[in-house]
C-alpha positions as a Markdown table, in Angstrom:
| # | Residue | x | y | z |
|---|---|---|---|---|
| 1 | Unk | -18.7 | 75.0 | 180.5 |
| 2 | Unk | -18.0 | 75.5 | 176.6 |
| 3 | Unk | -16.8 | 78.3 | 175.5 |
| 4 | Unk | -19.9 | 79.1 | 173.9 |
| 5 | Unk | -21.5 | 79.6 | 177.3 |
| 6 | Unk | -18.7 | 81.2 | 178.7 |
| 7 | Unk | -19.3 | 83.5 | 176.0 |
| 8 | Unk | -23.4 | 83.9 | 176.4 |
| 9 | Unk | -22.7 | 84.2 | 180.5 |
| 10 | Unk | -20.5 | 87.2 | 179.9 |
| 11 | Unk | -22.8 | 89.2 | 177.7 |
| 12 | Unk | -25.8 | 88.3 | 180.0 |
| 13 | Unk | -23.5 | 89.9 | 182.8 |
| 14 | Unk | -22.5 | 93.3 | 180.8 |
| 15 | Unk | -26.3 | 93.5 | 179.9 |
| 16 | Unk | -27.1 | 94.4 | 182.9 |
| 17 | Unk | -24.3 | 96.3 | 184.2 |
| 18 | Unk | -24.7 | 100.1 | 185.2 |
| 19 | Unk | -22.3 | 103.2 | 185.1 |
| 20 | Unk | -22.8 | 105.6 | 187.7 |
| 21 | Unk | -22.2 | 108.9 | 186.6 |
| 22 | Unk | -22.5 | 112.7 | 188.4 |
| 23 | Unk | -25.3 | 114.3 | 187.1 |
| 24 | Unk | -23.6 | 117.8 | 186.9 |
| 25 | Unk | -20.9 | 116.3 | 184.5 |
| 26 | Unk | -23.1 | 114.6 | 182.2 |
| 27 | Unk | -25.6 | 117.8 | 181.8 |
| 28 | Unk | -22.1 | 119.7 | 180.9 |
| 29 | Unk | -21.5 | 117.1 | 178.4 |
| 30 | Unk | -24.8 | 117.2 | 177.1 |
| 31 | Unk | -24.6 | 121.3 | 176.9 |
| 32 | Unk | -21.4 | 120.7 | 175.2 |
| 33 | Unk | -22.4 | 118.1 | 172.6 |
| 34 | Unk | -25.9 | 120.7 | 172.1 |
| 35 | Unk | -24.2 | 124.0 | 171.4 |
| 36 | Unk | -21.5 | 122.1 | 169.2 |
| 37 | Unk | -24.1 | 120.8 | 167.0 |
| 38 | Unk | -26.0 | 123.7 | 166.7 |
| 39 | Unk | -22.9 | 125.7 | 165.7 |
| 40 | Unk | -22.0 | 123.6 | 162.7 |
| 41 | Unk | -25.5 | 123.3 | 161.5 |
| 42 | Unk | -26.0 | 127.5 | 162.1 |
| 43 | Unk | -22.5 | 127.9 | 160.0 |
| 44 | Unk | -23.8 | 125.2 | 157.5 |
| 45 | Unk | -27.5 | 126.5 | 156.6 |
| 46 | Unk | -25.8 | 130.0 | 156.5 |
| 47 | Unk | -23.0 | 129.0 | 154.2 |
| 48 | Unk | -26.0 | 127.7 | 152.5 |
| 49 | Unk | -27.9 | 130.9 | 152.0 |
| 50 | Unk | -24.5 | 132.7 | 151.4 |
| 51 | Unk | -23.6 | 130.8 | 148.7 |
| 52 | Unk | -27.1 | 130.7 | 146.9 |
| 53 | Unk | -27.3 | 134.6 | 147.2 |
| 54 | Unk | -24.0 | 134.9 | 146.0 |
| 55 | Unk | -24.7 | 133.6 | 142.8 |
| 56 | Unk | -27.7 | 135.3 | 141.8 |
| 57 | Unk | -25.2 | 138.2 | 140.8 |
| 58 | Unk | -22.8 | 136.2 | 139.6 |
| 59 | Unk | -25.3 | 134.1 | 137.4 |
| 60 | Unk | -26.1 | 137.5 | 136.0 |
| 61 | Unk | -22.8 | 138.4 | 135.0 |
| 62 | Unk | -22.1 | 135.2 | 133.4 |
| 63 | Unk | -25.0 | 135.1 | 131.5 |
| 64 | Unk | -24.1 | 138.6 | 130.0 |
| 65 | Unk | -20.5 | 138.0 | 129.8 |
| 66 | Unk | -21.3 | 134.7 | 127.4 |
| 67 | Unk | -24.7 | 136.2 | 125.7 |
| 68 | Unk | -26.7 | 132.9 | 126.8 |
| 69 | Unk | -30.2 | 132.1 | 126.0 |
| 70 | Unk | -33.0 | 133.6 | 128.2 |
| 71 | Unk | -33.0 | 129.5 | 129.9 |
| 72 | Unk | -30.1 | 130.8 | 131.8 |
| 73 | Unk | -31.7 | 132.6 | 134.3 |
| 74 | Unk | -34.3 | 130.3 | 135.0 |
| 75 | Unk | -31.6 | 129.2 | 138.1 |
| 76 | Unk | -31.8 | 132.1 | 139.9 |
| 77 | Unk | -35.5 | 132.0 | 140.6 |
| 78 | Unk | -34.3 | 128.3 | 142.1 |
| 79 | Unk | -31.2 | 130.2 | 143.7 |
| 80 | Unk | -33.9 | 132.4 | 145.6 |
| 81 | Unk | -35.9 | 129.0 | 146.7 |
| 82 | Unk | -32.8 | 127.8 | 148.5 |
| 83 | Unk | -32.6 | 130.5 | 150.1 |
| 84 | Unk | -35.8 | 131.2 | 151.1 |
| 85 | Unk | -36.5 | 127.6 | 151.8 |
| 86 | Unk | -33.4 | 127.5 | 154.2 |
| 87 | Unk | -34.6 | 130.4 | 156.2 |
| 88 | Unk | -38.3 | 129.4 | 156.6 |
| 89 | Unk | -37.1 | 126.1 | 157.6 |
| 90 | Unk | -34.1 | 127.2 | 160.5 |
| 91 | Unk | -37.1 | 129.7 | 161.9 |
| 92 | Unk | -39.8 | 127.3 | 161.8 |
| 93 | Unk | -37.6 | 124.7 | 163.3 |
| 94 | Unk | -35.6 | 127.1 | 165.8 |
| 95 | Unk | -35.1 | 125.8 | 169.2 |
| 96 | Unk | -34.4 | 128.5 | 172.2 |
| 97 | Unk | -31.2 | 127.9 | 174.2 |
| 98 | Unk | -31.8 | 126.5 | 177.5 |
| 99 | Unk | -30.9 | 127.2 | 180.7 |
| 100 | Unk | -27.6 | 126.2 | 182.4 |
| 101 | Unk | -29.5 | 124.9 | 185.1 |
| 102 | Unk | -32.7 | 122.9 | 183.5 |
| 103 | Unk | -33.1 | 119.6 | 184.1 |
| 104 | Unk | -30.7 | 117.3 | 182.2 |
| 105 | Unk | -34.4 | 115.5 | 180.4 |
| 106 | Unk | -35.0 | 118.5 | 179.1 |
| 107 | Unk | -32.2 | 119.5 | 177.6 |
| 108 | Unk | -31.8 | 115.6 | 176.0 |
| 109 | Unk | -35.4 | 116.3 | 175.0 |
| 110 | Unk | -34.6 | 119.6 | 172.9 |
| 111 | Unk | -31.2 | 117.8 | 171.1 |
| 112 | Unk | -33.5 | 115.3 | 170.3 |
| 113 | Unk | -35.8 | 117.3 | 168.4 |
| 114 | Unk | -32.9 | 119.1 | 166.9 |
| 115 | Unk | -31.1 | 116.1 | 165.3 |
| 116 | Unk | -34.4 | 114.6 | 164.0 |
| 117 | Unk | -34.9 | 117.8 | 162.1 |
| 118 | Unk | -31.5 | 117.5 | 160.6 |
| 119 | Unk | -32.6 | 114.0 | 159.4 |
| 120 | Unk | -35.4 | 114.8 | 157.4 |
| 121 | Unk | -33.6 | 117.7 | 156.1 |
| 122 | Unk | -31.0 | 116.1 | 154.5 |
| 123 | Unk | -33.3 | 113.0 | 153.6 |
| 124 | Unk | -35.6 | 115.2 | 151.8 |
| 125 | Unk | -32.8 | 117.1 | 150.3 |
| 126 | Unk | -33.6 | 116.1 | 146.4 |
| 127 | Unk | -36.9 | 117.2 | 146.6 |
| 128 | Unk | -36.0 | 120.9 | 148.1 |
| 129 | Unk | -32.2 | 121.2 | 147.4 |
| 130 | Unk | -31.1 | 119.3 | 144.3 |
| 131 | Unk | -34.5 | 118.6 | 141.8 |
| 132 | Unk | -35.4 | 122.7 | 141.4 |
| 133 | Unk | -31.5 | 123.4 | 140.2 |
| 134 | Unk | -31.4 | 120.3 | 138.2 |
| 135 | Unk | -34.5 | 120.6 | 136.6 |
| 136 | Unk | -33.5 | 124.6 | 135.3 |
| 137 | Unk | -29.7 | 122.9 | 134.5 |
| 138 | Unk | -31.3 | 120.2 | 131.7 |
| 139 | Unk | -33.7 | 122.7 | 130.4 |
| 140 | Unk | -30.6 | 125.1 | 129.7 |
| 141 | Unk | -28.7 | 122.6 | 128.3 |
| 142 | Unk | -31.3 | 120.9 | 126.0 |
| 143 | Unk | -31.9 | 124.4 | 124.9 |
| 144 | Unk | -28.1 | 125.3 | 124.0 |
| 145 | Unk | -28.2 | 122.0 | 122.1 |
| 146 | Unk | -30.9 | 122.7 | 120.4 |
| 147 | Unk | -29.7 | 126.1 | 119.4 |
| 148 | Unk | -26.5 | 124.5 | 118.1 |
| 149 | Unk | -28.3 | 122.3 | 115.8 |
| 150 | Unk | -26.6 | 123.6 | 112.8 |
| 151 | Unk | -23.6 | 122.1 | 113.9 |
| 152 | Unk | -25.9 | 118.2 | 113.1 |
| 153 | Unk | -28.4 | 117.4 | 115.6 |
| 154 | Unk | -26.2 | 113.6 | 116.5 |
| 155 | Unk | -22.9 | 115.8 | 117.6 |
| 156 | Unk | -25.6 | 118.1 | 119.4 |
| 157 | Unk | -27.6 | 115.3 | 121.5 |
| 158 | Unk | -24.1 | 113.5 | 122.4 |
| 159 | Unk | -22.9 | 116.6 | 123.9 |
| 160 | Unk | -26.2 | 116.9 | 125.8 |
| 161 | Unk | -26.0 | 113.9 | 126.9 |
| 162 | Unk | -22.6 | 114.1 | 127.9 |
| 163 | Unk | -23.9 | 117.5 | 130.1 |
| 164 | Unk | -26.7 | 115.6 | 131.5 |
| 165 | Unk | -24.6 | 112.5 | 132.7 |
| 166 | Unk | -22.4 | 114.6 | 134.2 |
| 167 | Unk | -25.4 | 116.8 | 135.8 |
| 168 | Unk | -26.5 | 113.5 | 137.0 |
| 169 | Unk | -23.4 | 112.7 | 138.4 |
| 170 | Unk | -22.5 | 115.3 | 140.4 |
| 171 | Unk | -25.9 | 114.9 | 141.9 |
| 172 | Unk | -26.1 | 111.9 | 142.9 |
| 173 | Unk | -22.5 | 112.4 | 144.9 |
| 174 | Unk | -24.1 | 115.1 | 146.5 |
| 175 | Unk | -27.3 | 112.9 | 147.3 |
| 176 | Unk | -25.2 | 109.7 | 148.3 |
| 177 | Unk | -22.8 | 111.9 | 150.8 |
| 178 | Unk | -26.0 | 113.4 | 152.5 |
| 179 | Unk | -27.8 | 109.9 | 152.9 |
| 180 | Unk | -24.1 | 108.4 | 154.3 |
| 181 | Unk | -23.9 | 111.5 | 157.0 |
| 182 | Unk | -27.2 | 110.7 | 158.1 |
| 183 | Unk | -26.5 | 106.8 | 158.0 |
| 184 | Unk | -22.9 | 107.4 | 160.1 |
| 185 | Unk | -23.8 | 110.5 | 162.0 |
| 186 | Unk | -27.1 | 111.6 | 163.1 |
| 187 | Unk | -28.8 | 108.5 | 163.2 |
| 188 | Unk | -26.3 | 107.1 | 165.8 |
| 189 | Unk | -26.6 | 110.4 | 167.2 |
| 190 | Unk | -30.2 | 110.2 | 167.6 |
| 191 | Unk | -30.0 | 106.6 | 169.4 |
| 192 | Unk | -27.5 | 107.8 | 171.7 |
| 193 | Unk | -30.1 | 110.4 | 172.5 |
| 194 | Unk | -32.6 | 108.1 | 173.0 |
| 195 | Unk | -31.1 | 106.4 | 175.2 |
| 196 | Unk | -30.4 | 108.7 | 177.5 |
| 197 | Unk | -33.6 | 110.0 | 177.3 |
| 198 | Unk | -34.9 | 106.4 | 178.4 |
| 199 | Unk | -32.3 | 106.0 | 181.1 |
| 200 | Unk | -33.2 | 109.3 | 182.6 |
| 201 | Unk | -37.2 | 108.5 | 182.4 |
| 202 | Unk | -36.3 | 105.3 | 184.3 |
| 203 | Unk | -34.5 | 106.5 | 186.9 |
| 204 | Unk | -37.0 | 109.4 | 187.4 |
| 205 | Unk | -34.3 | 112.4 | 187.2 |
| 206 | Unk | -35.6 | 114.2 | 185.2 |
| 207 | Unk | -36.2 | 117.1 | 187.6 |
| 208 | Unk | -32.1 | 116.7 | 188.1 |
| 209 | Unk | -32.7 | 116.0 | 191.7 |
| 210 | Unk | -30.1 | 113.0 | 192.2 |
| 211 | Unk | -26.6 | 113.9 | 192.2 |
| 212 | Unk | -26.2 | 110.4 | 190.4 |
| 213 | Unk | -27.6 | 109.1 | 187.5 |
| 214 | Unk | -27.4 | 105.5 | 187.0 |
| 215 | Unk | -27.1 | 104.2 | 183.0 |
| 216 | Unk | -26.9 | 100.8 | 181.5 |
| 217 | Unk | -23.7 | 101.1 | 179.9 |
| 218 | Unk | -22.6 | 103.9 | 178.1 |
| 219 | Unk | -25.1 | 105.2 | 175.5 |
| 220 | Unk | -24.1 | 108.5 | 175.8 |
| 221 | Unk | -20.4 | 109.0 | 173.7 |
| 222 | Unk | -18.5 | 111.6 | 174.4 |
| 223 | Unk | -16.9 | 111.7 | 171.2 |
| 224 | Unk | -18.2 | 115.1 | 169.3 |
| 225 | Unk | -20.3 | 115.0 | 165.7 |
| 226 | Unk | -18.2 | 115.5 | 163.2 |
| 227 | Unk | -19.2 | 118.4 | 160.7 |
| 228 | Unk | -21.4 | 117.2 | 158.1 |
| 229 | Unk | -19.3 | 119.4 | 155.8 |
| 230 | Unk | -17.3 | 117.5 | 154.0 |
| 231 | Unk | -13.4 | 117.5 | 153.2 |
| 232 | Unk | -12.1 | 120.5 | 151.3 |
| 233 | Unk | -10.3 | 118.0 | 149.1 |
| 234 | Unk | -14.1 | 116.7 | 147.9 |
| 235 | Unk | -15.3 | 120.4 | 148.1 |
| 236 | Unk | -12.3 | 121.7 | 145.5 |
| 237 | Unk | -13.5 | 118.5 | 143.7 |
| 238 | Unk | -17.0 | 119.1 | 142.9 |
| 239 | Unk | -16.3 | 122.6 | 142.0 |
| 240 | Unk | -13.6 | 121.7 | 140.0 |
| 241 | Unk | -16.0 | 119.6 | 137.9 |
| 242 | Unk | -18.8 | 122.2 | 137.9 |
| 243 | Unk | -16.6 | 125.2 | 136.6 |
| 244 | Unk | -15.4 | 122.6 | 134.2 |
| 245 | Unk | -18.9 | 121.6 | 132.8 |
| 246 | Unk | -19.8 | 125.4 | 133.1 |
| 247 | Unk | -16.7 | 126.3 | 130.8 |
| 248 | Unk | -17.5 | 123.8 | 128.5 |
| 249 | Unk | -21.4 | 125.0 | 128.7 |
| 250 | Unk | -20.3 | 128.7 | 127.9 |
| 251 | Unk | -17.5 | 127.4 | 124.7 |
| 252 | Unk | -20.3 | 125.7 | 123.3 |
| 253 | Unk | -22.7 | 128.7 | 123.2 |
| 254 | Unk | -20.2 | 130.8 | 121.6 |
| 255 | Unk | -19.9 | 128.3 | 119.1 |
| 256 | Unk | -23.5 | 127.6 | 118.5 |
| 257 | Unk | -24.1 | 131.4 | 118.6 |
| 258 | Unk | -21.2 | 131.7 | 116.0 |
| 259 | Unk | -22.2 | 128.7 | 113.6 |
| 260 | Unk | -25.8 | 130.9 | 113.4 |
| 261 | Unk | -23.7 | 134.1 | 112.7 |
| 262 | Unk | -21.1 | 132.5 | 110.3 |
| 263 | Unk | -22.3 | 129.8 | 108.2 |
| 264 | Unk | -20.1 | 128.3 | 105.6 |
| 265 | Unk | -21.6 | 131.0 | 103.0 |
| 266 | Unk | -20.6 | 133.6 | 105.3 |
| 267 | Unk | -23.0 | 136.1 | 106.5 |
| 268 | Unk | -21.5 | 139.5 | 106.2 |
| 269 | Unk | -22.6 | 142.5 | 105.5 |
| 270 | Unk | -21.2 | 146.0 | 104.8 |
| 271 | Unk | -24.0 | 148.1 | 106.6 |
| 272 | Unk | -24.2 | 149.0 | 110.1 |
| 273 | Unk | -28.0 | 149.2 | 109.6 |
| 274 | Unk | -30.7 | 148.8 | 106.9 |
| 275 | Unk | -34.1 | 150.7 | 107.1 |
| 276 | Unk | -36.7 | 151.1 | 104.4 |
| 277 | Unk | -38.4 | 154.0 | 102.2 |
| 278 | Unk | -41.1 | 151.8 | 100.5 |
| 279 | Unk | -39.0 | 149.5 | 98.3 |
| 280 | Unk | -35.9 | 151.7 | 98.7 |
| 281 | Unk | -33.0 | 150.8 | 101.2 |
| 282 | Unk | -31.4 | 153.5 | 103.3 |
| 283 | Unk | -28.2 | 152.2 | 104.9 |
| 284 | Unk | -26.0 | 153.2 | 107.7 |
| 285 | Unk | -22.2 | 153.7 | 107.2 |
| 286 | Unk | -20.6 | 154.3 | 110.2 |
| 287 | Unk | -22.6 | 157.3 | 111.6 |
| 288 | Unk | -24.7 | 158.3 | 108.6 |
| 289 | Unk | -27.5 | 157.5 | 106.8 |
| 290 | Unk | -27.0 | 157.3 | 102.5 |
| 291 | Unk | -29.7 | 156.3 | 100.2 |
| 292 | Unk | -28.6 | 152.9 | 98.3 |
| 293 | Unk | -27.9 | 153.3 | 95.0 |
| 294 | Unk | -26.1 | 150.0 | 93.8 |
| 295 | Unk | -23.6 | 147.7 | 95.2 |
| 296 | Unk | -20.6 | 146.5 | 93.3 |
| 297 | Unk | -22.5 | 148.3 | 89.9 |
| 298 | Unk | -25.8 | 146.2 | 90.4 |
| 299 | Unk | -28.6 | 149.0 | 90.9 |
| 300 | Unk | -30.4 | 148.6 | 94.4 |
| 301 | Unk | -33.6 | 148.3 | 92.9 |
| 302 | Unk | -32.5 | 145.3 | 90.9 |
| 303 | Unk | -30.9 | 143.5 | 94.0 |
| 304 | Unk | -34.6 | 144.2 | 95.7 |
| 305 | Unk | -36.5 | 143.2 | 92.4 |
| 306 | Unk | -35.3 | 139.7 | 92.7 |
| 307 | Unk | -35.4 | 139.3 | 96.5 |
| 308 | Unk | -39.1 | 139.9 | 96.2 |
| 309 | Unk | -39.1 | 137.6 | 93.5 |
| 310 | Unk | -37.5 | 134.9 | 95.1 |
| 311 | Unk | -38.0 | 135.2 | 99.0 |
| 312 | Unk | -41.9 | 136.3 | 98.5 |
| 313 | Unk | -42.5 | 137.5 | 101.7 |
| 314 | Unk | -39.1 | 137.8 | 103.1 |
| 315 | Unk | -37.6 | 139.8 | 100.7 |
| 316 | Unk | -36.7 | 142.6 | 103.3 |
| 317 | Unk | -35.3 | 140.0 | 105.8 |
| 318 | Unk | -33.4 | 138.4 | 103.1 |
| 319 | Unk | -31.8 | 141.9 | 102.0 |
| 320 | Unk | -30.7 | 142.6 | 105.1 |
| 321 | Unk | -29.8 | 139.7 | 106.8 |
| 322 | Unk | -29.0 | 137.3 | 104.0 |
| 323 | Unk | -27.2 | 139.6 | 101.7 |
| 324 | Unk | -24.1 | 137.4 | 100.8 |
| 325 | Unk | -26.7 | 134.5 | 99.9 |
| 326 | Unk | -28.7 | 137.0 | 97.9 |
| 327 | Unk | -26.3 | 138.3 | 95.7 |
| 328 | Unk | -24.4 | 135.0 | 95.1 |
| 329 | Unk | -28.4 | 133.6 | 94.1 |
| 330 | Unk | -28.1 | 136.5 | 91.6 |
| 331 | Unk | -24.3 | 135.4 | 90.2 |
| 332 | Unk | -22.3 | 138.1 | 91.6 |
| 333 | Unk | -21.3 | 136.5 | 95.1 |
| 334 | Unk | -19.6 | 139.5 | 96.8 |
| 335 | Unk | -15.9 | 139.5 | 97.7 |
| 336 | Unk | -14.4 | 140.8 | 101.7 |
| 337 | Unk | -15.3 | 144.3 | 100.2 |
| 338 | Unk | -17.7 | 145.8 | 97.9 |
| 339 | Unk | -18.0 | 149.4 | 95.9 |
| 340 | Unk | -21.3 | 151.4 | 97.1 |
| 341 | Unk | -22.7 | 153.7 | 95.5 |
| 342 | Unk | -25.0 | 156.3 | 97.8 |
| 343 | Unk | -26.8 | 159.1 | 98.0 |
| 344 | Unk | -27.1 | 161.9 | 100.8 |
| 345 | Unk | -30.6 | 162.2 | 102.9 |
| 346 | Unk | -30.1 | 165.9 | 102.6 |
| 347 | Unk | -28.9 | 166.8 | 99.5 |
| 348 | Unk | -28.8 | 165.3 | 95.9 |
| 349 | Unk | -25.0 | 164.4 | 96.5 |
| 350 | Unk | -24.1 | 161.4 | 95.3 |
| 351 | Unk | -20.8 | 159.2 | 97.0 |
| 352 | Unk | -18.5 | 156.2 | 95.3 |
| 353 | Unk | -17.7 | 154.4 | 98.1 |
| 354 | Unk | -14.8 | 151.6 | 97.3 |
| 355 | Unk | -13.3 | 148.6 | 99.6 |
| 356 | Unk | -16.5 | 148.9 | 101.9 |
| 357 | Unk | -15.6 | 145.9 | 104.1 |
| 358 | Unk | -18.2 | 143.1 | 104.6 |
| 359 | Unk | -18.2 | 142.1 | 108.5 |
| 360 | Unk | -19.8 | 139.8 | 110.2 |
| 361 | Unk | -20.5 | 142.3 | 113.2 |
| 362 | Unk | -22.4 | 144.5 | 110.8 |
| 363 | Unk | -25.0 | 141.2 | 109.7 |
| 364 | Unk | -25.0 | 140.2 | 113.4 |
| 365 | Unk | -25.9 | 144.3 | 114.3 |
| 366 | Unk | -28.7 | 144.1 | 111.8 |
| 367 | Unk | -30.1 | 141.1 | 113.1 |
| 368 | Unk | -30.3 | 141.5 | 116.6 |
| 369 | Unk | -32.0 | 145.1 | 115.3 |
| 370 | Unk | -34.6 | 142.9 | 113.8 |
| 371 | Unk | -35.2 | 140.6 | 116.5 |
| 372 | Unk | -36.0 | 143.7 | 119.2 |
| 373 | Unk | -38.2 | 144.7 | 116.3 |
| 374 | Unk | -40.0 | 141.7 | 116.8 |
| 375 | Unk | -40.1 | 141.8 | 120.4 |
| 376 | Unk | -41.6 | 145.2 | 120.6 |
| 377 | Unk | -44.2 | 144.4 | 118.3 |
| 378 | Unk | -47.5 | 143.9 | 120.6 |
């Protein structure tokens, strides 16, 4: 005979050879195998919820911590859906422990259905798991970038395009390890299963009432699943690069939030607040309220008189907000400090007030006093 045939006789012979093995043993195994997978899937979905709970708080904090745009904490509604999702899923899909002594088809039948959830789980994981958070990510970036436009709108869409690669990125790591763990894990799981589940059909033992069960080979491996979970080195790894891209996120807000603040003219002001009587300022200074009667020996009314002449509408907003701009428009740019002249609310007391720094806390005070105006308006 060639060896070819050699070769085709010997595989036609281990076809159809058969392992006998003891029934009792192999429903241990099985028992084994079941609760070990149901451990690391309990301690995974869990760790799951853990985390996304976790970080509703913390989202919180950060946001407040780095004064971010209200697209911020569109992730923690997404942060709840994980969650959520996660917990309807394991209690729709929970299967009750068997017995120690039900039949071994059973028990096959019930890992079975357990692993074949697992599958679509994680090969429906973009549409549940990774497309919400992603979807809330871009729209917080885009809108940082767009708030940072006065830095020039090409620096601003490379460095969102940089964010959303790397988004992207990370993603799709996550998506590709989840598709290879099915591919290397549960699928061969699920064959093995099947299997057995064939063997045990054929040989009619279902009821576990032979002492020996009678297997074409050995479809059943006693080799455990490995966790899903992956190596802490890829773990440390992908939340190195997510801190990293969250860091960068949170520098480039300040920045954006300070260009707006600061622009090259300088935005400063040297009142804590501005409110109006009519056409006539009242200003805070420290704690108290003075009527304005002229800054560095221009009258109040003539700084007003040609903000209405020149912002129309705006003139208050201008005034307050815009004060540098306004007196440099008039030729008397103002310098770190100005003199102010002011009157007492109660009494016709009238102050000289000299080296009254210009901050930009005081402009950024009065604008963000203007804004909640806005807001409360109905």
């Amino acid at each position: 005979m060639a060896p070819d045939e050699f070769q085709q006789a010997w595989q036609a012979q281990a076809s159809q050879t058969r392992v006998t093995i003891d029934a009792d043993l192999l429903r241990q195994e099985v028992h084994r195998d079941q609760q070990a997978f149901r451990t690391m899937i309990l301690y995974r979905d869990y760790g799951e919820v853990g985390v996304a709970l976790l970080l509703i708080p913390i989202w919180f904090v950060l946001g407040a911590m780095t004064d971010s745009p209200w697209t911020w904490y569109l992730t923690v509604p997404v942060l709840v859906w994980i969650a959520g999702f996660m917990l309807v899923y394991r209690r729709r899909h929970r299967q009750e422990p068997g017995e120690p002594d039900e039949p071994l088809l059973q028990c096959v039948q019930r890992s079975l259905v357990e692993v074949e959830d697992q599958i679509w789980l994680l090969r429906n994981i973009f549409w549940w798991y990774l497309l919400p958070p992603s979807v809330t990510i871009l729209i917080f970036f885009a809108h940082v970038c767009w708030l940072s436009s006065a830095l020039g709108w090409l620096p601003s869409l490379i460095f969102f395009l940089i964010l959303a690669g790397s988004l992207v990125g990370v993603y799709s790591w996550i998506y590709f390890l989840n598709q290879r763990a099915v591919q290397l894990q549960l699928i061969p799981k699920r064959q093995e299963l099947l299997t057995l589940q064939a063997s045990l059909q054929d040989e009619g033992t279902g009821a576990g009432t032979q002492d020996q069960i009678a297997l074409p080979g050995l479809p059943f491996s006693k080799q455990e699943l490995p966790a899903s979970c992956h190596s802490p080195r890829r773990l440390i790894l992908g939340l190195i690069i997510f801190f990293f891209a969250l860091l960068l996120v949170v520098y480039f807000v300040e920045t954006a939030r300070n260009s707006k603040d600061e622009p090259a003219h300088g935005q400063k002001s040297p009142f804590a607040a501005v409110r109006w009587q009519d056409s006539q300022p009242e200003v805070k200074l420290v704690k108290e309220w003075y009527q304005l009667l002229s800054l560095n020996g221009i009258a109040a009314s003539e700084i007003v008189d040609f903000s209405k002449q020149t912002y129309d509408a705006k003139w208050q907003k201008r005034f307050e907000e815009d004060l540098v701009e306004l007196l440099t428009r008039m030729g008397h740019p103002p310098a770190d400090s100005v003199t102010l002249e002011v009157q007492s609310l109660d009494s016709a007391e009238k102050k000289m007030l000299k080296e009254v720094p210009m901050t930009y806390a005081n402009r950024r005070t009065i604008r963000n006093a203007a804004r909640e105006r806005e807001k409360a308006k109905p």
